[in-house]
ZAVEX-77735 format. One record per residue (C-alpha): x, y, z. Coordinates in steps of 0.25 Angstrom, whole numbers, m for minus. Example, Ala and Ser with C-alpha at 12.3 -4.5 7.8 and 13.67 -1.06 7.14 Angstrom:
<recs>
49:m18:31;
55:m4:29;
</recs>
This chain:
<recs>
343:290:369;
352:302:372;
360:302:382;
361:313:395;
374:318:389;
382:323:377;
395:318:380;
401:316:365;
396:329:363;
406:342:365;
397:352:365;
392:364:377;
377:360:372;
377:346:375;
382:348:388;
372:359:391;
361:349:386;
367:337:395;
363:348:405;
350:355:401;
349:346:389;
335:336:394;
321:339:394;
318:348:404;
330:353:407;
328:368:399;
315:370:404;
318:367:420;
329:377:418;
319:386:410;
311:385:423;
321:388:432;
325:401:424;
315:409:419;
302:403:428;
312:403:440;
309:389:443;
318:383:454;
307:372:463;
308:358:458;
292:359:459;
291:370:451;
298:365:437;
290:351:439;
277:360:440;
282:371:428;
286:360:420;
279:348:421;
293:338:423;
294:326:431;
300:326:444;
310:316:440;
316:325:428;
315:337:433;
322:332:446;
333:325:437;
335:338:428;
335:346:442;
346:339:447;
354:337:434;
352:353:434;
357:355:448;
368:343:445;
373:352:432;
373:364:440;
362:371:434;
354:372:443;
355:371:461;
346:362:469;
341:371:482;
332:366:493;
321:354:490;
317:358:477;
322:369:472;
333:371:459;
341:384:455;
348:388:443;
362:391:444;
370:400:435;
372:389:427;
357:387:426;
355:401:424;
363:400:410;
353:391:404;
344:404:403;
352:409:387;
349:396:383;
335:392:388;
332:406:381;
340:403:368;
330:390:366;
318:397:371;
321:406:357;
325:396:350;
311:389:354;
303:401:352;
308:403:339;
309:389:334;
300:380:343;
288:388:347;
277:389:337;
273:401:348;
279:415:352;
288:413:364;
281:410:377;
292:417:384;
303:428:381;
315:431:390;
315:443:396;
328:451:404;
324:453:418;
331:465:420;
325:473:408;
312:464:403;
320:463:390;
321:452:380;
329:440:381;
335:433:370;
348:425:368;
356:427:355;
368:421:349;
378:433:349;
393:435:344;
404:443:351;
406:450:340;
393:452:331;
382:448:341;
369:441:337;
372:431:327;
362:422:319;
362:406:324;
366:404:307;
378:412:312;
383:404:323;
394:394:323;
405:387:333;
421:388:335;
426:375:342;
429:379:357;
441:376:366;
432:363:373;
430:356:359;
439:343:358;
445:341:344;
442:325:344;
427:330:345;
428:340:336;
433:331:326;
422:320:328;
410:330:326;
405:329:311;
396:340:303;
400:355:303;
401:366:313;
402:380:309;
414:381:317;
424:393:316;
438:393:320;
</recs>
């Protein structure tokens, strides 16, 4: 059985999955973005979750700093929260493309304008890049001893 966290692992993706990472966790954060969904009631009715786990992701939400707990019932996202949006549309495209055998039951639209939503992977320099083209530089908070320990190869530069 997994554990709750990824602590051999150095890695900004297992510590956003120790925080967003179990079932769910997305789709409450889904609802609290784009449904604007903030009464305890009304992500148990929208989603069908028991009361005890959405009280415990509720709570890990608010402990994490995602999310504020205001009067009874209710729960508000924080910036912090807010930021989840880039990603939760990156997998919504990554699942139309890949995981729907349908066309996409929902498209992200800008508020201001009504224009189309999408995230791409872009370089400072050349902009939109294909995922083939992507690779990783070590940054300033990767221990040596762990870089040394990991096996496999990386597409690392420099």
């Amino acid at each position: 059985m997994l554990g709750k966290t990824y602590d051999s692992q150095v890695c900004s993706i297992a510590r956003s999955l120790e925080l967003v990472g179990e079932r769910w966790s997305l789709l409450i954060i889904r609802d609290a973005l784009f449904a604007r969904v903030t009464r305890f009631s009304d992500f148990q009715a929208n989603l069908g979750i028991a009361t005890n786990v959405l009280t415990s992701r509720l709570e890990s939400f608010v402990a994490s700093g995602i999310m504020d707990h205001r009067g009874a019932s209710e729960y508000v996202l924080t910036p912090k929260g807010h930021a989840l949006a880039v990603a939760l549309i990156a997998l919504t495209e990554w699942g139309d493309e890949w995981a729907s055998p349908i066309d996409p039951p929902i498209l992200y639209r800008h508020v201001v304008c009504d224009g189309d939503v999408h995230t791409v992977a872009a370089c400072e320099t050349c902009g939109t890049v294909p995922a083939d083209e992507i690779g990783i530089r070590i940054g300033p908070g990767m221990p040596p001893e762990y870089l040394a320990a990991r096996r496999g190869g990386s597409r690392a530069t420099g």
